[in-house]
ZAZAGU-120396 format. One record per residue (C-alpha): x, y, z; residue number from 1; residue in three letters. Coordinates in Angstrom, 2 decimals. Layout:
((X Y Z) NUM "ALA")
...
# end
This chain:
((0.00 0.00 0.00) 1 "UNK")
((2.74 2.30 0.92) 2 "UNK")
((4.05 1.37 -2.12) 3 "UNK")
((1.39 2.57 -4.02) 4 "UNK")
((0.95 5.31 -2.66) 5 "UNK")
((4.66 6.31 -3.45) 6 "UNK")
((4.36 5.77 -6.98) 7 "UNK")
((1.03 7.28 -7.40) 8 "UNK")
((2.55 10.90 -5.58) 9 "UNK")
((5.86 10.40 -7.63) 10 "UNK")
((3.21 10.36 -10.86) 11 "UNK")
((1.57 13.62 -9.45) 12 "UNK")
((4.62 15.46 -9.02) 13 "UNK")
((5.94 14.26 -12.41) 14 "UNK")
((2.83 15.22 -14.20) 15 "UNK")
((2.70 18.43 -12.42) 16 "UNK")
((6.51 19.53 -13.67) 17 "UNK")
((5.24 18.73 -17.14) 18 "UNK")
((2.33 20.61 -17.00) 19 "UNK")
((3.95 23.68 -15.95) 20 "UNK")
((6.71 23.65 -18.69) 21 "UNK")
((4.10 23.83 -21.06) 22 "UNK")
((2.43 27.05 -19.32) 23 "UNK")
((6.07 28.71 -19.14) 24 "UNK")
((6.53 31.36 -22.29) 25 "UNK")
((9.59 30.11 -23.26) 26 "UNK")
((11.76 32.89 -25.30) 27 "UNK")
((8.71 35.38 -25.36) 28 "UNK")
((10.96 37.98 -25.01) 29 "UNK")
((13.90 39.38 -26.76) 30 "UNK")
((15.59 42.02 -24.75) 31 "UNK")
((18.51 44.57 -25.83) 32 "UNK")
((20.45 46.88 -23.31) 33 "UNK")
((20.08 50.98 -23.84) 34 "UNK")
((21.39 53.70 -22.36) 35 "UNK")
((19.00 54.03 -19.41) 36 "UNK")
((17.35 50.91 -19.19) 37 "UNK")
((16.07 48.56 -22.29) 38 "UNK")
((13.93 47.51 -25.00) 39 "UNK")
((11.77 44.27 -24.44) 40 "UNK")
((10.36 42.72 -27.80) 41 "UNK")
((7.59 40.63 -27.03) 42 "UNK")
((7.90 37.88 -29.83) 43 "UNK")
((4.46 37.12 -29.58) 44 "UNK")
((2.50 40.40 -30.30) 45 "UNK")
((5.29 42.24 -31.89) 46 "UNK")
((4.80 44.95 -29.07) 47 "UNK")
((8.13 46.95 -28.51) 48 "UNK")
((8.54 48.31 -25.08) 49 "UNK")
((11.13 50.87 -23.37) 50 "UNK")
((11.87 49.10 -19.45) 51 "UNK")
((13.67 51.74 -16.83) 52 "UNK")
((14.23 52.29 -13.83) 53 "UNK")
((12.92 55.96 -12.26) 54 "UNK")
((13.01 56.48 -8.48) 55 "UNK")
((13.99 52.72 -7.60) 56 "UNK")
((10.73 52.02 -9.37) 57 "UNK")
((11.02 49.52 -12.63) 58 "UNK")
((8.88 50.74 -15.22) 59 "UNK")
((7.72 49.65 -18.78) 60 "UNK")
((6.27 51.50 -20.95) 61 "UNK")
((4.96 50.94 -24.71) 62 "UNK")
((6.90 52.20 -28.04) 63 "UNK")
((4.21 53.66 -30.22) 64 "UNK")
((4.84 54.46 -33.60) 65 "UNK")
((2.89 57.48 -35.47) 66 "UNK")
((-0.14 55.81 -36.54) 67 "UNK")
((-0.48 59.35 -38.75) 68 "UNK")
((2.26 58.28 -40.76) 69 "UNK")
((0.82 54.95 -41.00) 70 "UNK")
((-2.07 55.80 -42.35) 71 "UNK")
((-0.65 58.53 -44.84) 72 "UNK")
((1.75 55.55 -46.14) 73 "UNK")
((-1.29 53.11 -46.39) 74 "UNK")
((-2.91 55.68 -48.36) 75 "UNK")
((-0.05 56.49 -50.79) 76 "UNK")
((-0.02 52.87 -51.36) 77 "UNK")
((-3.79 52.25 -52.02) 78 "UNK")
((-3.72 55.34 -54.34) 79 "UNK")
((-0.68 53.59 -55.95) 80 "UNK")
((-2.24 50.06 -56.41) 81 "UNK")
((-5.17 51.34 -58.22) 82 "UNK")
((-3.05 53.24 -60.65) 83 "UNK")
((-1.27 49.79 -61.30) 84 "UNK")
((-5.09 48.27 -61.68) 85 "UNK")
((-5.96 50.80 -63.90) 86 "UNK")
((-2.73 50.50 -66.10) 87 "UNK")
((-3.32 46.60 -66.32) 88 "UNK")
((-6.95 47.06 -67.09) 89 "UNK")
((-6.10 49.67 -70.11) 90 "UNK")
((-3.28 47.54 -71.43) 91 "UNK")
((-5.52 44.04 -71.13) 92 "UNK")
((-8.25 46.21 -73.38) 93 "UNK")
((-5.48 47.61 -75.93) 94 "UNK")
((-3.99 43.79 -76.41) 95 "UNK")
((-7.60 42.45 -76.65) 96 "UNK")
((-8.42 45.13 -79.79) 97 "UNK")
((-5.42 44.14 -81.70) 98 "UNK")
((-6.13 40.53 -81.58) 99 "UNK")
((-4.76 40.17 -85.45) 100 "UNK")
((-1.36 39.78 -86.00) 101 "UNK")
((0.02 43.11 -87.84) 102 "UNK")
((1.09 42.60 -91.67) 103 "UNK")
((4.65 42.73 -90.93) 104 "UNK")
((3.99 38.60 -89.47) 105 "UNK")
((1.92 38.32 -92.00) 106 "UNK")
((4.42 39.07 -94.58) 107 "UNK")
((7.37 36.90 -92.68) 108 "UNK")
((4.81 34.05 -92.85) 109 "UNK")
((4.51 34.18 -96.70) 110 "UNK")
((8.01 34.51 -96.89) 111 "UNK")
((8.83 31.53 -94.49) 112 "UNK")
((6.64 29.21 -96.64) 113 "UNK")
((7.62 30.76 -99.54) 114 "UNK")
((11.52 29.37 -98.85) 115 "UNK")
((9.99 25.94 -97.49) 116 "UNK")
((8.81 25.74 -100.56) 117 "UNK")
((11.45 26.37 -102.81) 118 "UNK")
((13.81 24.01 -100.38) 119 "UNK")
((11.41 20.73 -100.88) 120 "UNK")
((11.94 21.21 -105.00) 121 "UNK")
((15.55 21.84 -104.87) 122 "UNK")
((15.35 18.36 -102.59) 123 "UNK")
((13.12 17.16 -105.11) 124 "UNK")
((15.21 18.00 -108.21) 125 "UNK")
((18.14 16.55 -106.71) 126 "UNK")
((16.52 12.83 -106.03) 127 "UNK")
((15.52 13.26 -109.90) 128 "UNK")
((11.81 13.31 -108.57) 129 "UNK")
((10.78 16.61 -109.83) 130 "UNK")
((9.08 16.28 -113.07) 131 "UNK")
((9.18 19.84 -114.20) 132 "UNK")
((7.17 21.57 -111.41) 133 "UNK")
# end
């Protein structure tokens, strides 16, 4: 019985250890020294924070960027894709109108069989096939 017993708290404190390296952020944080303190990078959110000390007092507090600036970049960027859009759009319709080929193709085509032609008799006339044609 005491035996038992043993093993079955051994089992609780084993299963306890495990469970609480699982609830233990591990590397959450990426820290850097600064001049009066330093920067904390939670890897998680992406949050960027400035830790002191003031008064014997730790502090943390949150980096911020302009969200102004943000928003005027966003902006230049949306205005900017739908330039693109309608450049695509315009060029899709132009390519789409001149669906024939232009003459000078044309012309190279002729030409092409035109010396295809003119290849198989000379083949032709030198087997001694070529009656005359």
């Amino acid at each position: 019985m005491r035996r038992i017993a043993l093993l079955f708290a051994t089992v609780v404190v084993l299963a306890g250890t495990a469970a609480g390296d699982e609830l233990k952020p591990g590397n959450r944080f990426a820290v850097q020294p600064s001049d009066d303190g330093f920067i904390r990078l939670d890897t998680q959110t992406g949050a960027v924070s400035h830790c002191g000390r003031h008064a014997g007092v730790w502090f943390c507090e949150k980096l911020v960027e302009d969200p102004t600036a943000l928003e005027k970049r966003i902006d230049e960027l949306t205005a900017r894709v739908d330039a693109l859009s309608k450049s695509v759009d315009a060029l899709a319709a132009h390519s789409a109108a001149a669906s024939s080929p232009p003459a000078q193709v044309i012309e190279t085509s002729n030409f092409t069989t035109k010396l295809i032609r003119r290849f198989y008799a000379l083949i032709r006339r030198m087997k001694g096939t070529d009656a005359g044609s």
